[in-house]
C-alpha positions in Angstrom: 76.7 -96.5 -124.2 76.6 -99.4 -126.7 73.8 -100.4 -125.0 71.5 -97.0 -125.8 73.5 -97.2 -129.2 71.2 -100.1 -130.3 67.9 -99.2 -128.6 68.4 -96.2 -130.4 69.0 -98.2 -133.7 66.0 -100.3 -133.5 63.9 -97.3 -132.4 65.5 -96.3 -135.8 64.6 -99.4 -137.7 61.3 -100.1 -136.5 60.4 -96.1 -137.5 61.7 -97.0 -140.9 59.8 -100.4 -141.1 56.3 -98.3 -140.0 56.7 -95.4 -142.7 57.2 -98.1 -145.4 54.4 -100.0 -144.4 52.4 -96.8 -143.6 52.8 -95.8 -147.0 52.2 -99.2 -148.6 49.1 -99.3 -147.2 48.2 -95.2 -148.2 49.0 -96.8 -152.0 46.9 -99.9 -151.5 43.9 -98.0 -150.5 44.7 -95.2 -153.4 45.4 -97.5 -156.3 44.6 -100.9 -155.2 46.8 -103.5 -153.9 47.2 -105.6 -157.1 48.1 -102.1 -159.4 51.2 -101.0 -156.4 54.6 -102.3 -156.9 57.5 -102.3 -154.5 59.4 -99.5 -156.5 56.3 -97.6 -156.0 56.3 -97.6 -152.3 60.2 -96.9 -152.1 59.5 -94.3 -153.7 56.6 -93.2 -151.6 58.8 -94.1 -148.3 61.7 -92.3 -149.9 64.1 -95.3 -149.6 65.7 -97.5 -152.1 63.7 -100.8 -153.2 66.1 -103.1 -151.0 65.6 -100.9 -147.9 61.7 -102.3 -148.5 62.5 -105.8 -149.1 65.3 -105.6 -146.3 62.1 -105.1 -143.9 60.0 -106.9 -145.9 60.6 -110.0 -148.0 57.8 -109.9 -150.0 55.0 -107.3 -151.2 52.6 -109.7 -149.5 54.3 -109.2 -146.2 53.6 -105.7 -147.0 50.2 -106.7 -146.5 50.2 -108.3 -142.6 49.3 -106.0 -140.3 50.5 -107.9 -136.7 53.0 -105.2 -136.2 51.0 -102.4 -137.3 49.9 -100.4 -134.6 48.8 -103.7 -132.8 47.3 -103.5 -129.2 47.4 -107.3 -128.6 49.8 -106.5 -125.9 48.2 -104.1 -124.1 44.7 -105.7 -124.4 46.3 -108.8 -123.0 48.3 -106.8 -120.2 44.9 -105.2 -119.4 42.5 -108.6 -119.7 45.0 -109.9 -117.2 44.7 -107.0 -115.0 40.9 -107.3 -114.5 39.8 -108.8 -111.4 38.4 -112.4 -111.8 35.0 -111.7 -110.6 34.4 -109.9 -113.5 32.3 -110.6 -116.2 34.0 -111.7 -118.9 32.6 -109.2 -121.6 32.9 -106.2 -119.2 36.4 -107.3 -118.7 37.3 -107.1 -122.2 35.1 -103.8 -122.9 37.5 -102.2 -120.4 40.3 -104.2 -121.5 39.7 -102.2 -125.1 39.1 -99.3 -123.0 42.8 -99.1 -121.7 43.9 -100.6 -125.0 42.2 -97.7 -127.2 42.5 -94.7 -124.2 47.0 -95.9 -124.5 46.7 -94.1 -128.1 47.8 -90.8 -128.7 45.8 -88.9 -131.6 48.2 -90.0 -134.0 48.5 -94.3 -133.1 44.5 -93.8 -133.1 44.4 -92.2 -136.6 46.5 -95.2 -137.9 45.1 -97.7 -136.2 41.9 -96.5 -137.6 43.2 -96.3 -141.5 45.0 -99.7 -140.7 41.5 -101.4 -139.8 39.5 -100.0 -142.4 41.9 -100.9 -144.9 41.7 -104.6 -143.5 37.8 -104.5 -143.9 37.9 -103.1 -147.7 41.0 -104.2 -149.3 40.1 -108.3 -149.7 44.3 -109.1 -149.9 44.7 -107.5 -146.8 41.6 -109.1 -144.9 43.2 -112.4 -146.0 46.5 -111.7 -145.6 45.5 -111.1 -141.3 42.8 -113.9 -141.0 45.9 -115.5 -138.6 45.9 -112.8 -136.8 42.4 -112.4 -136.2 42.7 -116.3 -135.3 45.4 -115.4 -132.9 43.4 -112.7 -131.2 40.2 -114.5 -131.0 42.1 -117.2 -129.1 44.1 -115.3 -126.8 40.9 -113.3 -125.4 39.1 -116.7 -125.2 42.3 -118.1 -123.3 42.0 -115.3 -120.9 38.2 -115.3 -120.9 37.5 -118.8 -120.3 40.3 -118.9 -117.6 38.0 -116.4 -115.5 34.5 -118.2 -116.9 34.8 -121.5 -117.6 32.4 -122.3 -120.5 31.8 -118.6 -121.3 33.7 -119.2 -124.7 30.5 -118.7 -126.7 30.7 -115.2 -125.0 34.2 -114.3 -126.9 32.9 -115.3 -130.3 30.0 -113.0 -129.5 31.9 -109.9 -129.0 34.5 -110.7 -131.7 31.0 -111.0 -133.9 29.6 -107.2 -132.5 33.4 -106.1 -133.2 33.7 -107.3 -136.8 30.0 -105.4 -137.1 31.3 -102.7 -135.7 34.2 -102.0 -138.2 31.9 -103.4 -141.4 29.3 -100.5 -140.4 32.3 -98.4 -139.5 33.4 -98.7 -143.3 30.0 -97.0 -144.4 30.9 -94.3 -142.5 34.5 -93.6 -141.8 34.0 -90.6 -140.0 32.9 -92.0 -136.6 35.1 -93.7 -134.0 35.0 -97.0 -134.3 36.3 -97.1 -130.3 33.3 -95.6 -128.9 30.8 -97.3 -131.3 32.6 -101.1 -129.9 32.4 -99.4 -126.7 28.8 -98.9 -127.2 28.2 -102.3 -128.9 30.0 -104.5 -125.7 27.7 -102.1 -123.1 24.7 -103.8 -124.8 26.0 -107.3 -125.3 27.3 -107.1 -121.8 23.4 -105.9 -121.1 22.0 -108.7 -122.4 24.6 -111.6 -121.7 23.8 -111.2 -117.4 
């Protein structure tokens, strides 16, 4: 019973420590990041200023976005699940496939807002270059595990996929999914 106590306490916590970020990041993208304060979001989250820096110690923390609806996980779980023999850009096309397909309408509309915002709000793109670094090598990890020397080949879809969201920000209303879907298909095309 204690056991479900606590899974039911950080199911709790880590609800809490979405809606604050979740509504951080609805102010940033309304007001700027530079013009919202703490006692703003609070407010926004409806909880007391120390709930905020309880989950976050910083407004800047506010700002990183590893947590955040994250697929690393699961595109890592589904890289891995790809047969070897496959090539390495079709194996992380369907990698992001699984990844994306895992999302219920909801995760996908904030995962969505949560890239965008990354792409047009310059404290937030800087604020997750490490995890962009962090990505980019564990894809190439997996990658070059199943190609040797076919590193080139991860930096190449990473390129299409930051393309893909900076074309994405001129119009917001596609899905940014199916257009990297669409963008691997041809890189994968012209890479055999």
């Amino acid at each position: 019973m204690q056991r479900q106590a606590a899974g039911l306490r950080e199911r709790k916590k880590a609800r809490t420590r979405t809606a604050i970020q979740q509504h951080a990041l609805r102010l940033f993208r309304e007001q700027g990041y530079q013009a919202t304060t703490v006692d703003q979001i609070a407010e926004a989250a409806e909880v007391a200023p120390s709930t905020v820096f309880r989950y976050f110690a910083t407004k800047e923390d506010l700002a990183v976005l590893d947590d955040y609806y994250s697929l690393a996980e699961t595109i890592a779980a589904a890289l891995a699940a790809q047969p070897g023999t496959t090539h390495p850009v079709e194996a992380l096309r369907d990698a992001l496939r699984v990844a994306f397909g895992g999302l219920t309408d909801e995760e996908r509309a904030a995962r969505y807002e949560r890239d965008l915002l990354m792409v047009t709000i310059p404290e937030l793109w800087s604020a997750n270059l490490g995890m962009i670094v962090t990505g980019r090598k564990m894809i190439r990890d997996q990658m070059t595990s199943r190609a040797p020397g076919k590193g080139v080949l991860v930096d190449a879809a990473i390129g299409v996929a930051l393309g893909v969201l900076l074309d994405w920000v001129k119009q917001p209303d596609g899905d940014p999914a199916a257009a990297l879907d669409e963008a691997l298909t041809e890189l994968l095309a012209s890479a055999r």
